[in-house]
C-alpha positions in Angstrom: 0.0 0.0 0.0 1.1 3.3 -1.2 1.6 5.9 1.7 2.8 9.3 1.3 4.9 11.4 4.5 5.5 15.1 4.8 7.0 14.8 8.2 10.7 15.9 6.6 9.4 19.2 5.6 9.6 20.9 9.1 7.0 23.3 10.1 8.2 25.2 13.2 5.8 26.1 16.1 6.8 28.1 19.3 8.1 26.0 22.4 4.8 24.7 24.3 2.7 25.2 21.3 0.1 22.6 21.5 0.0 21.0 18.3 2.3 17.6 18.4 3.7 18.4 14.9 6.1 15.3 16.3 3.3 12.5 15.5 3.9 12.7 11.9 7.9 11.9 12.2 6.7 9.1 14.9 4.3 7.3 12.5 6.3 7.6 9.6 9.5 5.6 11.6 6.9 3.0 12.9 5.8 2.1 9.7 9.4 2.2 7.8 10.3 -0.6 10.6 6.6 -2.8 9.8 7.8 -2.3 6.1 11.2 -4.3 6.6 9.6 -6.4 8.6 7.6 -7.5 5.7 4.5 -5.2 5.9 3.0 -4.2 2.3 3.6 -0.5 2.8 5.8 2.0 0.4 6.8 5.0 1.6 6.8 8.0 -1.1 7.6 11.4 -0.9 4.7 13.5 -1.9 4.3 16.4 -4.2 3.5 19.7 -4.1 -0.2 21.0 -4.3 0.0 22.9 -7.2 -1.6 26.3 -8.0 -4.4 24.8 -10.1 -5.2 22.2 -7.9 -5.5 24.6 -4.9 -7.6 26.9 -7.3 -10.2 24.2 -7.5 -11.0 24.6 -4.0 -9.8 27.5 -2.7 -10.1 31.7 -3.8 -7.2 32.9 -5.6 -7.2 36.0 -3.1 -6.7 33.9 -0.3 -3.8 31.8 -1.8 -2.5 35.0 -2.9 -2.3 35.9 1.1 -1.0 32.8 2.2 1.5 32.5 -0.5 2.9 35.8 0.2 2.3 36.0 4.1 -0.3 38.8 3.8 -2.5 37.0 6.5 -4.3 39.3 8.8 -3.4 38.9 12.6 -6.5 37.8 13.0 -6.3 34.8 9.7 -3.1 33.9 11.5 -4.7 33.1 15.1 -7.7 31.7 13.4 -5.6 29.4 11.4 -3.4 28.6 15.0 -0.2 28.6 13.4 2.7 31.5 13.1 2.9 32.2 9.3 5.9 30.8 7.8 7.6 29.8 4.4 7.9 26.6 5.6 3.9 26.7 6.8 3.2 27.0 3.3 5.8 24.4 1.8 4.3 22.0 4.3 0.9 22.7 3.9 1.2 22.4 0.1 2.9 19.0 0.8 0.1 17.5 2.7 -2.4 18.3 0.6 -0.2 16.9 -2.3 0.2 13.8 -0.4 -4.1 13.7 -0.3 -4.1 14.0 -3.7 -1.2 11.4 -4.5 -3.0 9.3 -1.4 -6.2 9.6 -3.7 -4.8 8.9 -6.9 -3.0 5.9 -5.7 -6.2 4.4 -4.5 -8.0 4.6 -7.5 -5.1 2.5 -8.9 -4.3 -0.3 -6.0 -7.8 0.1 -3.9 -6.1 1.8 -0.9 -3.5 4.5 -0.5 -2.6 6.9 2.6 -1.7 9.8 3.1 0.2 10.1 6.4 -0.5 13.6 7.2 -4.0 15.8 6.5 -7.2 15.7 6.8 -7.5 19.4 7.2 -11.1 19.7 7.0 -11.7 23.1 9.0 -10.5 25.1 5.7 -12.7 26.6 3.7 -12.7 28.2 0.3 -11.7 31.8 1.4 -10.3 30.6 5.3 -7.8 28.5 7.2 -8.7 27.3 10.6 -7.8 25.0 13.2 -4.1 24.0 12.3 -5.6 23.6 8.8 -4.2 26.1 5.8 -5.6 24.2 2.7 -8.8 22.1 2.8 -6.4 18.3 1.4 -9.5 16.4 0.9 -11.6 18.7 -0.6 -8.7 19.7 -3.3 -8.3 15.8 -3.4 -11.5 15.3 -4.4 -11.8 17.9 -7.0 -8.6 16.7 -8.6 -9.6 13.3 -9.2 -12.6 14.8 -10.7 -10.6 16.7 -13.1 -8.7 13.9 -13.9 -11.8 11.7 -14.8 -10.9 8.7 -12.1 -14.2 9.5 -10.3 -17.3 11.4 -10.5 -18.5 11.0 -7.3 -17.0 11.0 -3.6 -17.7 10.5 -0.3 -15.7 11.5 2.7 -16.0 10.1 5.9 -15.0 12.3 8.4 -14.2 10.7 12.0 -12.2 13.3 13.5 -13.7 14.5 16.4 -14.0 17.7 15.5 -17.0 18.6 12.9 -15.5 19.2 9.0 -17.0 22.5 8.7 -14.5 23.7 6.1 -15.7 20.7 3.8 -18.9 21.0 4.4 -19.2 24.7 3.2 -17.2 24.0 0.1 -19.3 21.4 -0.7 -22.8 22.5 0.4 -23.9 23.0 -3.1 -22.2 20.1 -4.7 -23.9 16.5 -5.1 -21.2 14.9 -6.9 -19.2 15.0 -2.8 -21.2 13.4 -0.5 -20.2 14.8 3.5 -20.5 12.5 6.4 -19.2 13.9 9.5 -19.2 11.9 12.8 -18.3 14.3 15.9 -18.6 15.9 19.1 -21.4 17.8 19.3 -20.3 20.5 21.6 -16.5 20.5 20.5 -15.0 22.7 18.1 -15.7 24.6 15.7 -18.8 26.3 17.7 -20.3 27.1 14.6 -21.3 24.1 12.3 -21.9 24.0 8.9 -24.4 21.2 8.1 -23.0 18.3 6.0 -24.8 16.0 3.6 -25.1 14.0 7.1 -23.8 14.8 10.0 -24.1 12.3 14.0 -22.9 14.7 16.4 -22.0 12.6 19.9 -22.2 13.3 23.6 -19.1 13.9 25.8 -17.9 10.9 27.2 -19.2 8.8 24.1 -17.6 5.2 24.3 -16.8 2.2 21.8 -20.0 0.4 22.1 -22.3 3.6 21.8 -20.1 4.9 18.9 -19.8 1.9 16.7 -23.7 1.6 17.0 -23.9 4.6 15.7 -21.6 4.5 13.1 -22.4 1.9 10.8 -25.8 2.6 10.1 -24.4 6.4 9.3 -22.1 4.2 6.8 -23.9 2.2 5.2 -26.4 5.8 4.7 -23.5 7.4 3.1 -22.6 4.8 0.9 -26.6 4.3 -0.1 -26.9 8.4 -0.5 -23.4 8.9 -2.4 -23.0 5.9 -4.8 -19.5 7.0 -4.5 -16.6 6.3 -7.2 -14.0 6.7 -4.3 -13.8 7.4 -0.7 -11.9 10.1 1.1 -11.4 8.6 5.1 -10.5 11.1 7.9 -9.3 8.4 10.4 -8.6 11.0 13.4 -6.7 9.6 16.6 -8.8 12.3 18.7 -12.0 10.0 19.3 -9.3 8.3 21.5 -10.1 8.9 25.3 -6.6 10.0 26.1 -6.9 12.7 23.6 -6.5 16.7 25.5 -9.2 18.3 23.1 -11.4 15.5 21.9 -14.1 14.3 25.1 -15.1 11.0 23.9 -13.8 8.1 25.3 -12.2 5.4 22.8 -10.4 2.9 23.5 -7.6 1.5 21.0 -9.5 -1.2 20.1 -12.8 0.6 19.7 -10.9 2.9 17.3 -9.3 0.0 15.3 -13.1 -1.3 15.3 -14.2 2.1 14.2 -11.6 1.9 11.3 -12.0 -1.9 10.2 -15.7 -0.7 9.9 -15.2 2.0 7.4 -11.9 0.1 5.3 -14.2 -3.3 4.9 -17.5 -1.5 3.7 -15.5 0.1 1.2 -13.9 -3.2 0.4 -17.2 -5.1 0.4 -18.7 -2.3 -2.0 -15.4 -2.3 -4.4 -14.9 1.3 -4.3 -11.4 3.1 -3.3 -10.2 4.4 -0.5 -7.9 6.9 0.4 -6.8 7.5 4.6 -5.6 10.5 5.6 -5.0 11.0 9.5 -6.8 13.9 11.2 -6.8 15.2 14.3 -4.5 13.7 17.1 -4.1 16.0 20.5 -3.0 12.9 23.6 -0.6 14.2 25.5 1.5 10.7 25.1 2.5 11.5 21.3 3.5 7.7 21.0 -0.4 6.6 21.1 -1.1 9.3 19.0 1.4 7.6 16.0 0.7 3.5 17.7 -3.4 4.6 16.7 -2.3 5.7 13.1 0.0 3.0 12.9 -2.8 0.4 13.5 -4.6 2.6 11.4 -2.6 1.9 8.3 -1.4 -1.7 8.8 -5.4 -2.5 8.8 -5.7 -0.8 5.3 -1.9 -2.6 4.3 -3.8 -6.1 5.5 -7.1 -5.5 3.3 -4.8 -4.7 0.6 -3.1 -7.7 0.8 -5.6 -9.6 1.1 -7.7 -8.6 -1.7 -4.4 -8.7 -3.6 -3.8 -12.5 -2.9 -7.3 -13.5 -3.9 -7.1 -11.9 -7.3 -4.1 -13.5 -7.6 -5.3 -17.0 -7.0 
């Protein structure tokens, strides 16, 4: 399985800022050693979003700011990072690697991206730690490129994917399903094509009866050529910012959920990692890790039966 790190282009935060930009480096080490150990994962260096895939999604006035570091004071708070050259080269490398991550999919079934799923971005705004909206500009590329005509992102982050949502509110060909706290950030939600907001202190059990009915919904509703997955690590009850309460296992459940439906159905699917806030930044990259190997075993296996 195809999966595409931006971890070695650095993006420097202030000492104590609260983002772990250090999960991405983590994960990416974890799954170099399951890959000599005989995992099916290939690590590639991503590309660079380029102009006209960014212009599919986003207003050219507000690349223009980012690009050039014309972001009001209050764009920079908003978006929760200090503006930097090496902001943007990093933010246009994880939204290259949700397009690559995409792409590849469409060719092998499944395909990661190992960064992302910056879904608080909207057309005109960064938010959240999130600069460009990846799956969004994903999603409109392999559009362009005529390897779908319709998507569906699942987004189980735990924060609601209000940036998608807006840029898609008018758009039928990308289905939205978003699967969050209900009183977490943002404040202000945008409605998706189907949103299950969640109690504080929501559990496995509670969660993943909730979930696959809101699945198998999205699947029914979008009819979808390929899949966009936000697998966030901040469902996890160790997580600082995200109030539901996870376990490992119930998030490995949540995830084998989501990878066999789109399995079962035959459609493509593309991971990219979303939110992760624990204060122990080894679970944050052991949840992605298990994350990925699931989607590296499906591969697999659906490999060695065609092969038979």
């Amino acid at each position: 399985m195809r999966c595409y790190p931006c971890d070695r282009y650095p993006l420097p935060l202030p000492e104590g800022h609260r983002f772990p930009i250090e999960k991405y480096a983590r994960l990416r080490l974890r799954l170099e050693e399951q890959a000599a150990a005989g995992a099916d994962l290939q690590l590639i260096e991503p590309h660079a979003a380029t102009p006209d895939e960014l212009r599919r999604v986003h207003c050219s006035d507000y690349l223009g700011r980012v690009f050039a570091g014309r972001l009001s004071e209050v764009e920079v708070r908003r978006i929760g990072f200090p503006w930097s050259e090496q902001l943007v080269e990093r933010s246009l490398r994880s939204t290259g690697a949700a397009v690559d991550a995409a792409v590849a999919a469409v060719e092998d079934g499944m395909a990661a991206s190992l960064a992302g799923g910056t879904h608080h971005a909207g057309a005109d705004w960064g938010e959240g730690f999130c600069v460009f909206n990846d799956t969004a500009v994903a999603a409109r590329e392999v559009q362009a490129q005529g390897l779908a005509e319709r998507v569906l992102i699942i987004d189980l982050d735990v924060h609601q994917g209000n940036g998608t949502a807006a840029i898609f509110a008018d758009d039928s060909s990308v289905f939205t399903m978003s699967m969050h706290g209900a009183r977490n950030f943002p404040l202000r939600k945008v409605s998706s094509s189907l949103d299950v907001p969640l109690e504080d202190g929501t559990g496995d059990e509670e969660y993943l009866q909730l979930l696959e009915p809101a699945v198998d919904e999205s699947f029914t509703r979008a009819r979808p050529d390929l899949v966009l997955y936000i697998a966030g690590a901040d469902p996890y009850e160790g997580d600082r910012l995200g109030r539901l309460r996870l376990s490992r296992a119930g998030l490995l459940a949540r995830d084998r959920l989501v990878l066999t439906a789109a399995k079962e159905q035959g459609v493509p699917l593309a991971i990219v990692c979303g939110g992760g806030y624990c204060e122990d930044i080894d679970a944050i990259a052991e949840i992605h890790t298990a994350t990925m190997l699931e989607a590296a075993r499906l591969t697999s296996l659906c490999r060695s039966r065609l092969t038979r």
